[in-house]
N, C-alpha and C positions, 0 to 999 in steps of 0.2 A: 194784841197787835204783834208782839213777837211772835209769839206763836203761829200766826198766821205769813207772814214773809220772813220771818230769820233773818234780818238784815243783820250785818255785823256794825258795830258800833262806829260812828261817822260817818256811817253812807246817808247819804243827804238826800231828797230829793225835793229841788225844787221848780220841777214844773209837770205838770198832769201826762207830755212824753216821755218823760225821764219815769214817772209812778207806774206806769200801762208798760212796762216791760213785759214780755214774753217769759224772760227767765228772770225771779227775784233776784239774782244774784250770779254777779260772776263764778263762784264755784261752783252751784247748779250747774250754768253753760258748760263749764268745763267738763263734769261728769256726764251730763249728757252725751257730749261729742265721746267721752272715754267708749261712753258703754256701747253707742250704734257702732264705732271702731271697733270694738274686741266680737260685737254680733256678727265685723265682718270675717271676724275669723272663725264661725263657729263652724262651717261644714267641712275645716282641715283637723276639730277636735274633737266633734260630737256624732253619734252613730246615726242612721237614716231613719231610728226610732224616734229619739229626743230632735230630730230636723223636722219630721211631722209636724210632734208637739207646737213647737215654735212657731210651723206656719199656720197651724191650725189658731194657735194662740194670737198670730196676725191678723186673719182676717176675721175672726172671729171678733177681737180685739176693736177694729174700725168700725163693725155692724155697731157693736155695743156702743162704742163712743156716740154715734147716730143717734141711741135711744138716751143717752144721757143729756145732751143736748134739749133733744126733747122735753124730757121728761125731770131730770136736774135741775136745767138750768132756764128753760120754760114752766115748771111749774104743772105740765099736761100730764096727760096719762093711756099709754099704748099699751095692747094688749095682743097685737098682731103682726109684730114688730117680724116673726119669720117667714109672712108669706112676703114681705117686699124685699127683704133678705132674698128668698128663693127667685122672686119676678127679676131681682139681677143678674141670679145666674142662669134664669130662661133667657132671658133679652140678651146677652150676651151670645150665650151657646146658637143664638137663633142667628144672631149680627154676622157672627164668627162661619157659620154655614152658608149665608150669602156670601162671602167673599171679601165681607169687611177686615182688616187687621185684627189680631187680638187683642195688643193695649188698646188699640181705636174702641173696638167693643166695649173694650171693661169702661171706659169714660164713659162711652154713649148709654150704653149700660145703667149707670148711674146718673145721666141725666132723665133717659127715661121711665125709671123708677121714683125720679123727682115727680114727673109728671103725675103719674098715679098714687104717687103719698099727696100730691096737692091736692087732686079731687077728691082722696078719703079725706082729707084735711080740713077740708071748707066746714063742715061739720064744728070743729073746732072753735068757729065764729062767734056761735051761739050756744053753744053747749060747755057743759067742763064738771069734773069729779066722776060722779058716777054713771052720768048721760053718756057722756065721752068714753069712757070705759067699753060700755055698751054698742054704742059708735063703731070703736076701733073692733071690740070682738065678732063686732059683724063685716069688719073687712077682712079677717080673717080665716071667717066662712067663706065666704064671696069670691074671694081670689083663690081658695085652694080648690073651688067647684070650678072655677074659670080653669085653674090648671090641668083637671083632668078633664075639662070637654074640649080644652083646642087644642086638638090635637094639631092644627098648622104650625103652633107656637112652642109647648111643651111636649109634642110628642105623647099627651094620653098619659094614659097608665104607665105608659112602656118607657115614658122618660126621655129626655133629647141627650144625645152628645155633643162633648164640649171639646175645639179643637186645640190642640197642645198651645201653651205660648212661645210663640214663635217673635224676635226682632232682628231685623235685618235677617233673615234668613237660616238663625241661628235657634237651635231649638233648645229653650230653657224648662223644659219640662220635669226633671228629673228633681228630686227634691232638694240637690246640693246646688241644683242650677235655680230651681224657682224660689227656694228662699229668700237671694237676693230681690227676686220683684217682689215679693211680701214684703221684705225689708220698707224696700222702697216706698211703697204705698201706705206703709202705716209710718212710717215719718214723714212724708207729705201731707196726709190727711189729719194728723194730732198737730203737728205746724201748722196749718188751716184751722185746725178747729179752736187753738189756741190763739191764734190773731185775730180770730171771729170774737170770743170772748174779751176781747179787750179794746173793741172797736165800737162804733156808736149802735150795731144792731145789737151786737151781743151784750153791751148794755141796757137795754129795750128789751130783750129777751129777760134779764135777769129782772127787771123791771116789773115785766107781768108777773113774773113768777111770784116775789116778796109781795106786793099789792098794786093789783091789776086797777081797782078806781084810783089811787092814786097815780099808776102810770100814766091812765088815760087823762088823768086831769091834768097831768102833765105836756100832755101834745103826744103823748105814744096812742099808737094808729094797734087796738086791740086786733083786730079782725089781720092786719096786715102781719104783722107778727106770730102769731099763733098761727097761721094757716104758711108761714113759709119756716119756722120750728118743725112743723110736719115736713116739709119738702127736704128740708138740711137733714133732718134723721133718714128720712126715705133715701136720699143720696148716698149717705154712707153704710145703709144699709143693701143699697145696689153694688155698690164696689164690692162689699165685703163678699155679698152672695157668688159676683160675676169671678172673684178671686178662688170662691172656692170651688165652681165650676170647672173650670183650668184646671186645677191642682190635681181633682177627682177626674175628670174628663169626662163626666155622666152628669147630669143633671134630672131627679127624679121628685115626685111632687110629695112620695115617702120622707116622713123624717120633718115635714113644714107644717108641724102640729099645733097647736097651742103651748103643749110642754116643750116647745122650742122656744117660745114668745115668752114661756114662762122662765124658763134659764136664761134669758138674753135680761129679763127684768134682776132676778138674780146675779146675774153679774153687775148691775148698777148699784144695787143694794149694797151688795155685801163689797164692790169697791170704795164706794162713795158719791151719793148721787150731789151733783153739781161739781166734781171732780175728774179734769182730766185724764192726770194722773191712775187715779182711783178707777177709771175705767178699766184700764191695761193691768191695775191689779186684780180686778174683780175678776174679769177675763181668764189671769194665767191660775187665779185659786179655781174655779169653774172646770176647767178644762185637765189639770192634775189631781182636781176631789174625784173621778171616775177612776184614774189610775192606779190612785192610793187605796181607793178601794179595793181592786183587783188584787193589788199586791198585799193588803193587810188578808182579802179571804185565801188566797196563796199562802199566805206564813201559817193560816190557819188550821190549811188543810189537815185533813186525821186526826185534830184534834176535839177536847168533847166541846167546845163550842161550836164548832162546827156540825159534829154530830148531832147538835140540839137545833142549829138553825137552820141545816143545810146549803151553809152559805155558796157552793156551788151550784148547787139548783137557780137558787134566789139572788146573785149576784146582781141581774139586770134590776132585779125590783129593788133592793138595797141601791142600788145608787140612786134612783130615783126617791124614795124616801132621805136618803143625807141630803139630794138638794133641798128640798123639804127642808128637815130638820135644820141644816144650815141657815135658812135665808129669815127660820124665825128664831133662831138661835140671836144672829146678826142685828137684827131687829128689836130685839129684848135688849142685850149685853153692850152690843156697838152700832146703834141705829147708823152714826155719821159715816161708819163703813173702815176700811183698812188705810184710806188714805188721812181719815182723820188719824186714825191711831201712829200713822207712820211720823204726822207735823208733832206730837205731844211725845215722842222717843226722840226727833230731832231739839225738839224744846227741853227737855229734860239734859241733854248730854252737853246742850251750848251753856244753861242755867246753871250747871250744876258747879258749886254747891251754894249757889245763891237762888233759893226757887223761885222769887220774886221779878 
């Protein structure tokens, strides 16, 4: 039990709203508020390279939360997780070209990728494990075939454009401008996903997940839950896409593969599945394992490993094998991901030297 909330010695609680806090503990709150503060100073510290990073890290970050929801803390299992990723940033790009607002878009965006995660969703009702699997990888086929033939929607082959984010008039496009709206929406969206979790659905949710007949013996409505676990991951997997739409200002049906569905599952794994937190870590290892690479086959270059593996050539396929390697590495070593590992460093350092 320590281990799992840290509470410090005399924090009492005695009543079920005082237990369902948001943040275990007042120095959590506090560090939280530290770290979003010092994030708002990162585009007066950090160069337009590491601003990327970050934002990519953002919505990236929200997609995957999406799938952890899902698949964490429902119990499910998605395998298609980037074409509704991508149907947010068509729906938006397409919103934003009527004449719609750009935040407007990106909401609407993600509501109407709710829509279309509920009807792959319904599926979910009656099926689950490997049925379900199946399920989702054939909405995967589905919608990326969808992407290249409407072309009224996606623009075909050729890809649609996404219009700059614009508020009041004001053009935030630039990546020391748009960070801020990243900012913004992945503290919004983990705030939501974190009061969902400790609310009477996201109890229900966690419900099916541990044991689904016992849920249901309980008065949990199986069919009801699982098909809007779909919809909640489909939402945040719409913001995330409609965000990086914007950012890129293109939107193309390239790049919304499987091995995109398959690193967004990777990012829950290797953070921690049924972990908030652990999402945003999974996320920011996922996204600097491609960099680190680059720059380990850089340090390597002219030299004879290099010569023996030609890591320049083979760069693109070497990262593609470390996610790989990674996520069964994870799996073996640290199944419960890095945000387990992060609670048993904080248990250790409060414990210490009394380990009990």
């Amino acid at each position: 039990m320590a281990i799992d909330t840290m509470r410090p010695c005399g924090d009492y609680r005695t009543s079920y709203r005082a237990d369902q806090t948001i943040f275990a503990t007042r120095l959590t709150l506090i560090f939280c508020v530290i770290a979003v503060v010092a994030l708002c100073f990162a585009p007066f510290f950090f160069s337009r390279y590491v601003l990327s990073l970050l934002i990519q890290i953002g919505y990236l970050g929200i997609a995957a939360l999406g799938l952890n929801i899902l698949v964490g803390f429902s119990g499910q299992i998605s395998i298609g997780h980037a074409v509704f990723f991508g149907f947010g940033g068509f729906a938006s790009a397409f919103l934003a070209d009527k004449g719609v607002p750009v935040p407007l878009a990106i909401v609407l965006a993600g509501l109407w990728t709710t829509a279309v995660g509920l009807l792959f969703g319904l599926p979910a009702a009656r099926v689950k494990g490997l049925y379900l699997a199946i399920a989702t990888l054939a909405a995967q086929f589905i919608l990326q075939d969808f992407f290249v033939r409407a072309e009224w929607f996606t623009g075909g082959t050729h890809g649609a454009m996404a219009a700059p984010f614009t508020l009041f008039g004001h053009d935030l496009s630039g990546d020391d401008k748009y960070f801020y709206v990243v900012l913004f929406f992945v503290v919004v969206m983990y705030l939501g996903a974190a009061n969902l979790m400790r609310s009477r659905d996201g109890r229900a949710l966690i419900a099916v997940r541990d044991h689904y007949l016992s849920a249901e013996m309980m008065g949990v409505n199986l069919t009801k839950y699982r098909t809007m676990a779909f919809g909640i991951s489909s939402f945040y997997a719409g913001i995330g896409g409609a965000l990086y739409a914007h950012y890129v200002g293109f939107m193309s049906v390239e790049g919304l593969d499987i091995l995109f569905s398959i690193q967004f599952l990777g990012m829950i794994i290797i953070g921690g599945l049924g972990s908030i937190m652990g999402s945003l870590m999974g996320t920011i290892f996922m996204v600097l394992l491609p960099e680190a690479t680059g720059w380990l086959a850089s340090a390597l270059s002219g030299s004879v490993i290099d010569q023996v593996l030609h890591l320049k050539d083979g760069i693109t396929y070497m990262r593609e094998m470390l996610i790989g390697l990674t996520i069964i590495l994870f799996l073996i070593f640290e199944p419960d991901g890095l945000a387990h590992r992060w609670r048993l460093i904080k248990a250790y350092w409060k414990l210490y030297p009394f380990s009990y």
